[in-house]
C-alpha positions in Angstrom: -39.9 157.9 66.3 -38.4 154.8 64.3 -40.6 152.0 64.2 -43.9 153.9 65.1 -43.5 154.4 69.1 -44.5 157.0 70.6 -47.2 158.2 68.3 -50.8 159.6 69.2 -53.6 157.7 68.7 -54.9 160.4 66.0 -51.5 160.2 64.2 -52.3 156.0 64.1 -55.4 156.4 62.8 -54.7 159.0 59.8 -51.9 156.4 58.8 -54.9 153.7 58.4 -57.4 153.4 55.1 -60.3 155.4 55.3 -62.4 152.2 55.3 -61.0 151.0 58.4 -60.9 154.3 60.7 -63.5 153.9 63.1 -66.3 156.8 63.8 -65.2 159.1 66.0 -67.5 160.6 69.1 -67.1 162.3 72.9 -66.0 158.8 74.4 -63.4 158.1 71.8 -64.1 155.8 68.6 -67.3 153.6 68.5 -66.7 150.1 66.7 -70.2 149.6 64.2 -69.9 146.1 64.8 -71.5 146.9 68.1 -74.0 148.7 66.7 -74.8 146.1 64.3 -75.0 143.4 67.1 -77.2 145.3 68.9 -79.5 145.5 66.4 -79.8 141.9 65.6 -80.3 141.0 69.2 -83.0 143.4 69.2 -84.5 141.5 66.0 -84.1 138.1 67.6 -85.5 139.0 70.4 -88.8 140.1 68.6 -88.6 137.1 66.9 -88.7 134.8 69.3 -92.2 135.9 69.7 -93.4 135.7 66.3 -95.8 133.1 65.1 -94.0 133.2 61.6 -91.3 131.3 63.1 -93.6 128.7 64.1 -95.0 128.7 60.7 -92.2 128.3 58.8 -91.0 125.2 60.7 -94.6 123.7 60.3 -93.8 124.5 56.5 -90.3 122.4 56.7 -92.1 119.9 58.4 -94.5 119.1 55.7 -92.2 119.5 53.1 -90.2 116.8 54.7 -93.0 114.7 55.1 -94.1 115.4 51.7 -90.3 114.4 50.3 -91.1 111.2 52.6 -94.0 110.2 51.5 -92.6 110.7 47.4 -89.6 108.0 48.8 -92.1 106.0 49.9 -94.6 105.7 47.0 -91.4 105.4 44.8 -90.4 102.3 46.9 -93.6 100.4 46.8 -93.4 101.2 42.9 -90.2 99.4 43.0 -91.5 96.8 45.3 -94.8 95.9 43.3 -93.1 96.1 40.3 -90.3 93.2 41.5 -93.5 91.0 42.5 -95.4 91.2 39.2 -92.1 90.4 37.9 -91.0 87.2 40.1 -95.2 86.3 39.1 -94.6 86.6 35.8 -91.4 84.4 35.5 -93.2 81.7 37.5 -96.2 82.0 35.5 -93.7 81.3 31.9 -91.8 79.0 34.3 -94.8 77.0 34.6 -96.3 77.1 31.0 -92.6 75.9 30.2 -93.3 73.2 32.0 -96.6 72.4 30.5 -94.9 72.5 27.0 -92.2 70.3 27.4 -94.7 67.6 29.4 -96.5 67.5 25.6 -93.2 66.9 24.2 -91.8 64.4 26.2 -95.7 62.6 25.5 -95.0 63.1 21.9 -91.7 61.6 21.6 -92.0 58.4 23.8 -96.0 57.8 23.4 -97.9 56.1 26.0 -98.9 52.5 25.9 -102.5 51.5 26.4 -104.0 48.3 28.5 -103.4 45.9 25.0 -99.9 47.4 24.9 -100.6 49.5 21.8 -99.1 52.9 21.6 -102.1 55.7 22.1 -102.4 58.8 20.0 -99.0 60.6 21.2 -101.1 64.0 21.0 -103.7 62.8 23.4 -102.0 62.7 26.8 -103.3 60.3 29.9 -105.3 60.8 32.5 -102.3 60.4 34.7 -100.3 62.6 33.2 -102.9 65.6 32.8 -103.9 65.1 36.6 -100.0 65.4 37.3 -99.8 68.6 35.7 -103.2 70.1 37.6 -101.2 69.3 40.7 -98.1 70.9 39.6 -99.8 73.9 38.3 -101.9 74.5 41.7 -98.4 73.7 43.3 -96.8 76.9 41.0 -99.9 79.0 41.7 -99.2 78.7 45.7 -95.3 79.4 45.6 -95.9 82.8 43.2 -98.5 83.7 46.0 -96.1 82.8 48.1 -93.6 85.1 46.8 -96.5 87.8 46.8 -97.2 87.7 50.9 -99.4 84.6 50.1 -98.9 80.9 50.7 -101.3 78.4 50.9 -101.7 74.1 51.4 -104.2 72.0 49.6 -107.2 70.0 51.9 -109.4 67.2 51.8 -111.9 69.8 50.0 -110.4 72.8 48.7 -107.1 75.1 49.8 -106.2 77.0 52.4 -104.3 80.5 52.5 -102.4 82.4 54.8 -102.2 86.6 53.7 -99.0 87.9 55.3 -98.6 91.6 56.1 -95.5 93.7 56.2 -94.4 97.2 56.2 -91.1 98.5 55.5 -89.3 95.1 56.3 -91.3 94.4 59.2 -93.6 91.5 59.2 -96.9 92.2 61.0 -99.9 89.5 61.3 -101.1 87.0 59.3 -104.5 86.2 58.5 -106.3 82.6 57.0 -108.5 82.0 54.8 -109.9 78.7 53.8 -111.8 77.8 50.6 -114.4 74.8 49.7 -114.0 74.1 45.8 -117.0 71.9 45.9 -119.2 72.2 43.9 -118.2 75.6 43.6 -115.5 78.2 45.4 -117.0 79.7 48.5 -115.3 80.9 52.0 -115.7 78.2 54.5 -113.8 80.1 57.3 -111.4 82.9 57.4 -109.8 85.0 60.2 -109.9 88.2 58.3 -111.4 91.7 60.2 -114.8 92.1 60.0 -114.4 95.7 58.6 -112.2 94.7 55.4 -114.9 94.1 52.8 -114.4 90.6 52.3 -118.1 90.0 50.8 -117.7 92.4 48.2 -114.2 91.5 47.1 -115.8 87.9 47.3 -118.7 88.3 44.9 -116.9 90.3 42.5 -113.2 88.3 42.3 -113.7 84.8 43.7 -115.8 82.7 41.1 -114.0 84.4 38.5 -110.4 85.6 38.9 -109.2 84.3 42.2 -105.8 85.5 41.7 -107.0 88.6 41.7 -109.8 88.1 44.5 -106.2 87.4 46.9 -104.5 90.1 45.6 -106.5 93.2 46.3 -107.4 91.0 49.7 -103.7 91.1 50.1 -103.3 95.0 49.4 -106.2 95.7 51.6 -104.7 93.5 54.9 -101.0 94.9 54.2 -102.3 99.4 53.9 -104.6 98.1 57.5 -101.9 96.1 59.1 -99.4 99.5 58.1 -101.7 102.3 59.2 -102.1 100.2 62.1 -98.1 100.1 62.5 -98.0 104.0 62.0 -100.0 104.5 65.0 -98.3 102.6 67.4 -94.8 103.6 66.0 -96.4 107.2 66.5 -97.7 106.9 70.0 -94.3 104.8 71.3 -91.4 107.2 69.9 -92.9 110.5 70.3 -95.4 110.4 73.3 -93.0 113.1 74.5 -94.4 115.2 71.9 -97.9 114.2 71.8 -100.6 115.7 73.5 -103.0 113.0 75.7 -104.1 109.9 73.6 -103.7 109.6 69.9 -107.1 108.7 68.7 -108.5 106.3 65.6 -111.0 104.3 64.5 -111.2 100.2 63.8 -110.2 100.5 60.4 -106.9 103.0 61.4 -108.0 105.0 58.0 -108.3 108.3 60.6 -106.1 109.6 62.9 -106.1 112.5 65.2 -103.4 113.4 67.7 -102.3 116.9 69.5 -98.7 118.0 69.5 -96.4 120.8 70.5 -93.8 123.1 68.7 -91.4 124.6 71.6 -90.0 127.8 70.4 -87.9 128.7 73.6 -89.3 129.6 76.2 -92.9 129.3 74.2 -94.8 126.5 73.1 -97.2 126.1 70.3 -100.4 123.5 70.4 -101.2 122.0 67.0 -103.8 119.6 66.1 -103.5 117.0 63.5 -106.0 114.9 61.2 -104.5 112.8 59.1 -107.7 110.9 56.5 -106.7 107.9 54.6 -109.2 108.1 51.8 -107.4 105.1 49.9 -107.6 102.2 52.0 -105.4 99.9 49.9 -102.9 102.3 50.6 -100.6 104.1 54.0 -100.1 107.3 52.6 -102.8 109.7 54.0 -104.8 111.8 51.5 -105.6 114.5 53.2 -104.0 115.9 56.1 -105.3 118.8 58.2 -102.9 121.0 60.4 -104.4 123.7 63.1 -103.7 125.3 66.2 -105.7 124.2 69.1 -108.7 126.4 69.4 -108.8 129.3 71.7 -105.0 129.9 71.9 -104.3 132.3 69.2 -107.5 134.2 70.8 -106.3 134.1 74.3 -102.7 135.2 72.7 -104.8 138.6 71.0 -106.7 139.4 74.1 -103.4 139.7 76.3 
């Protein structure tokens, strides 16, 4: 018949490729695509009960948390690394300063009580207490850059430590210092469990610089682990199992969550040990299932 009408369905099918006739049986042809998509539903539907599933995801979840806390580390690289370098440029700024004071004493001289001209290389007493002001004034505004900014007293200076993480400014802490007849800690607002007495006897009659910034590194990881938690237990309280728990310091944090799979739901626990506490990056971290479950799961 022209045009193909009127053929048997056997007669179609010979005129198709072999690769696309379909298998024949009693109840006419059987599509294999069916067959196929039986077979995966059967294979999802074992799945679904798997733990390996759960596994897997747990394993994606730390990988992303490890990838996070690389950006992290890479950022506060970045970030210390742009301090020590606005430091440093105040620090030459400053000695530039010193410099051209000499010169300028050199070049015009200074004139003594008889109206003599003094030794040009010996500056006055004026002058060098003009430049001990101006460098403790340069000394507070690098700190200042740094987190840090203090105000001179009557007997000493006093600083104010302010902590940040990740843009957001947290608390501020004081700390105010006798230089008479040596530097000691009058009064300070800073926690009793950041060791301030150490960092004190082996920085402040020394380097103190260096006394306020490891002080400084210690009050910004606290002030940020501190952040973490309360970021943690506000955004995903959903998730969280009962009260997330830590200590003073915030360098230990436990917490239970679940992983919903479906229609099942795995209980995890989580330990998360900061071992470095001028830092907000855990070092260890410790992942299990809550006891009891995987046992009551075998006994079924």
């Amino acid at each position: 018949v022209a045009g193909g009408r009127g053929r048997a369905p056997e007669e179609e099918e010979l005129l198709l490729p072999p690769h696309r006739r379909f298998p024949r049986d009693r109840g006419g042809p059987t599509p294999a695509f069916s067959l196929a998509g039986e077979c995966r539903g059967r294979m999802e539907e074992g799945k679904a009960h798997s733990p390996h599933e759960v596994f897997a995801h747990l394993e994606m979840l730390e990988a992303q948390a490890r990838a996070a806390d690389v950006k992290e580390e890479e950022a506060k690289r970045q970030a210390e690394k742009l301090d020590r370098l606005k430091a440093r440029v105040r620090e030459l700024t400053c000695q530039r300063d010193e410099l051209q004071a000499k010169v300028d004493l050199q070049q015009k001289g200074q004139l003594g009580k008889e109206g003599v001209v003094s030794d040009p290389a010996q500056p006055s007493a004026h002058a060098v207490l003009e430049w001990k002001i101006k460098n403790v004034k340069d000394m507070l505004q690098v700190f200042y850059l740094t987190g840090i900014s203090g105000k001179l007293t009557e007997q000493g200076v006093c600083f104010c430590i302010s902590t940040a993480y990740e843009g957001t400014y947290l608390d501020s802490y004081y700390l105010d210092l006798l230089t008479k007849p040596q530097v000691y800690i009058f009064r300070h607002s800073i926690p009793t469990f950041i060791p301030l007495a150490q960092l004190a006897k082996k920085y402040l009659q020394t380097d103190i610089r260096r006394f306020l910034s490891v002080l400084s590194n210690h009050l910004n990881a606290y002030a940020a682990r501190r952040y973490q938690a309360d970021q943690l237990q506000e955004h995903f309280s959903d998730q969280i199992e009962g009260t997330l728990q830590t200590n003073s310091l915030c360098n230990l944090l436990v917490f239970n969550y679940n992983v919903s799979n479906k229609s099942k739901t795995f209980p995890f626990n989580v330990r998360l040990l900061y071992g470095d506490l001028c830092s907000s990056v855990p070092t260890k971290v410790t992942v299990s299932c809550t006891p009891g479950y995987w046992l009551g799961k075998c006994h079924r």
